[in-house]
N, C-alpha and C positions, 0 to 999 in steps of 0.2 A: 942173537937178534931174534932169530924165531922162537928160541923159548919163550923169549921175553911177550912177543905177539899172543903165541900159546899161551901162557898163564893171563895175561891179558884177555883175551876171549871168554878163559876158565871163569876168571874172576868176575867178568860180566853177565855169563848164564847165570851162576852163583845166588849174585847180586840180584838180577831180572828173577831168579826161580823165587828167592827170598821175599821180595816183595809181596808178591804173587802170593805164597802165604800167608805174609802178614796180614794181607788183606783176605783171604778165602781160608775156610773151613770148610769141611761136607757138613755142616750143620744144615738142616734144607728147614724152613717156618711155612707157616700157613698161618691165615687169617681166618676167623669167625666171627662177623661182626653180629651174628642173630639178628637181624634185620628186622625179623616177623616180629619182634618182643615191641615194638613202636607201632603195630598193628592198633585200629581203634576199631572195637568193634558194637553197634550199637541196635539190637533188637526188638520190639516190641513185644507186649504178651498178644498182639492180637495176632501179629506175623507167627509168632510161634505155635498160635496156635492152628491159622491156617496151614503150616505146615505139619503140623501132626494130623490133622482133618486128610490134607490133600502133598504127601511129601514129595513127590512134583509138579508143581501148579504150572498151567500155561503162560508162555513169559512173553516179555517184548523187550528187546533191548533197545534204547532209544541213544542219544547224541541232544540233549537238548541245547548246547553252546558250541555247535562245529566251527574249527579253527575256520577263521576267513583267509587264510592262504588258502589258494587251490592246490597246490601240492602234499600241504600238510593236512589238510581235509583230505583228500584221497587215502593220504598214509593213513588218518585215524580210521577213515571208514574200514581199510584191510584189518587193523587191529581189532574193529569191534568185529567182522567177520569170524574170526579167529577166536574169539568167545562165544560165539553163536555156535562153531563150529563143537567145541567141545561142549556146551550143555549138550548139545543135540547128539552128542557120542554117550555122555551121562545120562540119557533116556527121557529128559525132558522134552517138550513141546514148545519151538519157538518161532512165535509170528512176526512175520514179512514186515520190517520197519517203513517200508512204503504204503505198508496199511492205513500207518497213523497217520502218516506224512499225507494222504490224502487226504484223510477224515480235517484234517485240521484246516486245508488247505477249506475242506468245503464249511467250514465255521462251526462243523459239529465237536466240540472240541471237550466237554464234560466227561466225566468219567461214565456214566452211565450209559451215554451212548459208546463210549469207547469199549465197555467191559460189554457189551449186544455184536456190535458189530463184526470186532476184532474179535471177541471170543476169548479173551486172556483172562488171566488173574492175578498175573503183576505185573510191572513193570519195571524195567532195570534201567538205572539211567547211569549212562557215565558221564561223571561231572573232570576230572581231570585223570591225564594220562603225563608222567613223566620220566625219563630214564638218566637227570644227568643231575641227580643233589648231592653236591659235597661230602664225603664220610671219609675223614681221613681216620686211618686207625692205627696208633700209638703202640700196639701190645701185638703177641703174634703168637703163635704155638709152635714152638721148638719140639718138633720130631724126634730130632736127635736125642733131646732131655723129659719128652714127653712131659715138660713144663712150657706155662705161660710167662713169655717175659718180654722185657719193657726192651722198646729201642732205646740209641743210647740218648737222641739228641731230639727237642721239637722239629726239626727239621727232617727225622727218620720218621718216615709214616707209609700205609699205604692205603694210597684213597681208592676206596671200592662206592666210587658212585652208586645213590641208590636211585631204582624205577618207585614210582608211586603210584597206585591207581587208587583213584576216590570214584564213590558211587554211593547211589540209596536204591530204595526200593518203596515203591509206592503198592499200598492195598488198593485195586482197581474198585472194586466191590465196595470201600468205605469210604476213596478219596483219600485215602489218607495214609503218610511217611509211616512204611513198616518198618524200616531201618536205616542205618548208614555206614558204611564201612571205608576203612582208609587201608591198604595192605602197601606192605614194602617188602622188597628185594635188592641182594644185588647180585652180581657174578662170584662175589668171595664165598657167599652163601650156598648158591647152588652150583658151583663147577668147582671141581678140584683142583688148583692153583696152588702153587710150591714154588719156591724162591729161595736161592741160597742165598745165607748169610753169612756174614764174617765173625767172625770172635768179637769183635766187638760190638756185633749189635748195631752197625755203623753205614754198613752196603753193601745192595742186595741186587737180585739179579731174578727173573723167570728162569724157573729149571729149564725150560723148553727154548730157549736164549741162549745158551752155551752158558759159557764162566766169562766172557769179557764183552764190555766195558761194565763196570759195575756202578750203582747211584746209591743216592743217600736215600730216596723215594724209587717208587713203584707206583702204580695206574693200573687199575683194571676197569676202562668206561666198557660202558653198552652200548657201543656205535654201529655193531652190523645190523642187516636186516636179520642174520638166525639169533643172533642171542636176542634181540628182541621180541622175535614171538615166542624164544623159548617162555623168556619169562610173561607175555602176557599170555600164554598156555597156564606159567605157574598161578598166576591173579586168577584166572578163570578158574580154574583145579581149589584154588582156597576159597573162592567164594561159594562155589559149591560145597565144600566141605564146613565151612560156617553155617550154611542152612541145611545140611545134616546134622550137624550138632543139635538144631533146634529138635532135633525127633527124639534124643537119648536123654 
């Protein structure tokens, strides 16, 4: 009777080990969605050429549609501090957005008197901020095979939500839209994320997860407050580098 118990047991680890493989490999994936490649970027020759003239002009960054929740306004206004924050580490000159916000408030509102007063030479406005669009992605890079390959199923994917920031640029000096830019990110892009897969290409897991339960999908949103200013650090860091580009 105890054998019987014994091989009984045996044959359930057995079984439990086997699974267990049928469903896991060390094969670990990573995703690349290139995000930036859906970047729109749109310059003028005159912006371009103020920037070769003056390759850091004095800026203002503005909010000209603040969310009307109070909560989510405050949040916007920390974000746009955070881009202020890094021009102004990038060696630029950026004026007090309370500037405007008076000027306007007293009806002096033209660019002419805005470009005397404030003393700027452009103005950056941010027209939308968002961190939660859809990207589910199909395909993954196999470490293990240091090839690209397909999951098995529509239902095998990993959605790497993308952040968007849109914005333009006005020439204070002529009135007039120097540019427009749209940049994308997500977390698959800029953090290193690893996921084991199974032999079939079927479910997967965060390496930093252990090995159980495993899913058919995986999720990487931008819900905290640090991955979020990482990447509105990263928007700010590219938009300054798109108006570098204009000097080369």
């Amino acid at each position: 009777m105890r054998s019987l118990k014994f091989l009984l047991i045996i044959i359930f680890i057995f079984t439990a080990w086997s699974c267990e493989m049928y469903y896991y490999t060390n094969s670990i994936g990573m995703v690349r969605p290139n995000s930036a490649s859906k970047n729109e970027i749109i310059m003028t020759e005159d912006l371009k050429r103020q920037l070769l003239e003056n390759p850091k002009p004095k800026l203002l960054i503005r909010v000209p549609n603040p969310p009307s929740n109070v909560t989510e306004a405050e949040q916007f206004n920390y974000f746009v501090n955070i881009i202020e924050k890094v021009f102004i580490g990038n060696g630029f000159t950026v004026r007090d957005r309370a500037l405007l916000e008076n000027l306007l408030r007293s009806g002096s509102a033209d660019f002419e008197t805005i470009g005397e007063k404030i003393d700027t030479d452009i103005i950056i406005d941010i027209l939308s901020l968002q961190f939660d669009i859809p990207n589910r992605i199909h395909k993954f890079f196999n470490t293990s095979t240091n090839q690209e390959e397909q999951f098995s199923y529509e239902y095998n994917f990993v959605d790497c939500p993308l952040a968007k920031l849109e914005c333009r640029i006005t020439i204070v000096e002529k009135g007039q839209l120097g540019g427009a830019f749209t940049f994308y990110a997500s977390r698959c892009d800029l953090e290193h994320l690893e996921f084991y897969v199974n032999y079939s290409n079927s479910y997967m897991i965060w390496t930093n997860k252990g090995t159980s339960p495993i899913y058919p999908s995986l999720s990487a949103p931008i819900e905290d407050e640090k991955a979020k200013e990482f990447i509105i650090r990263y928007f700010a860091n590219a938009l300054i580098n798109q108006l570098s580009i204009a000097l080369r």
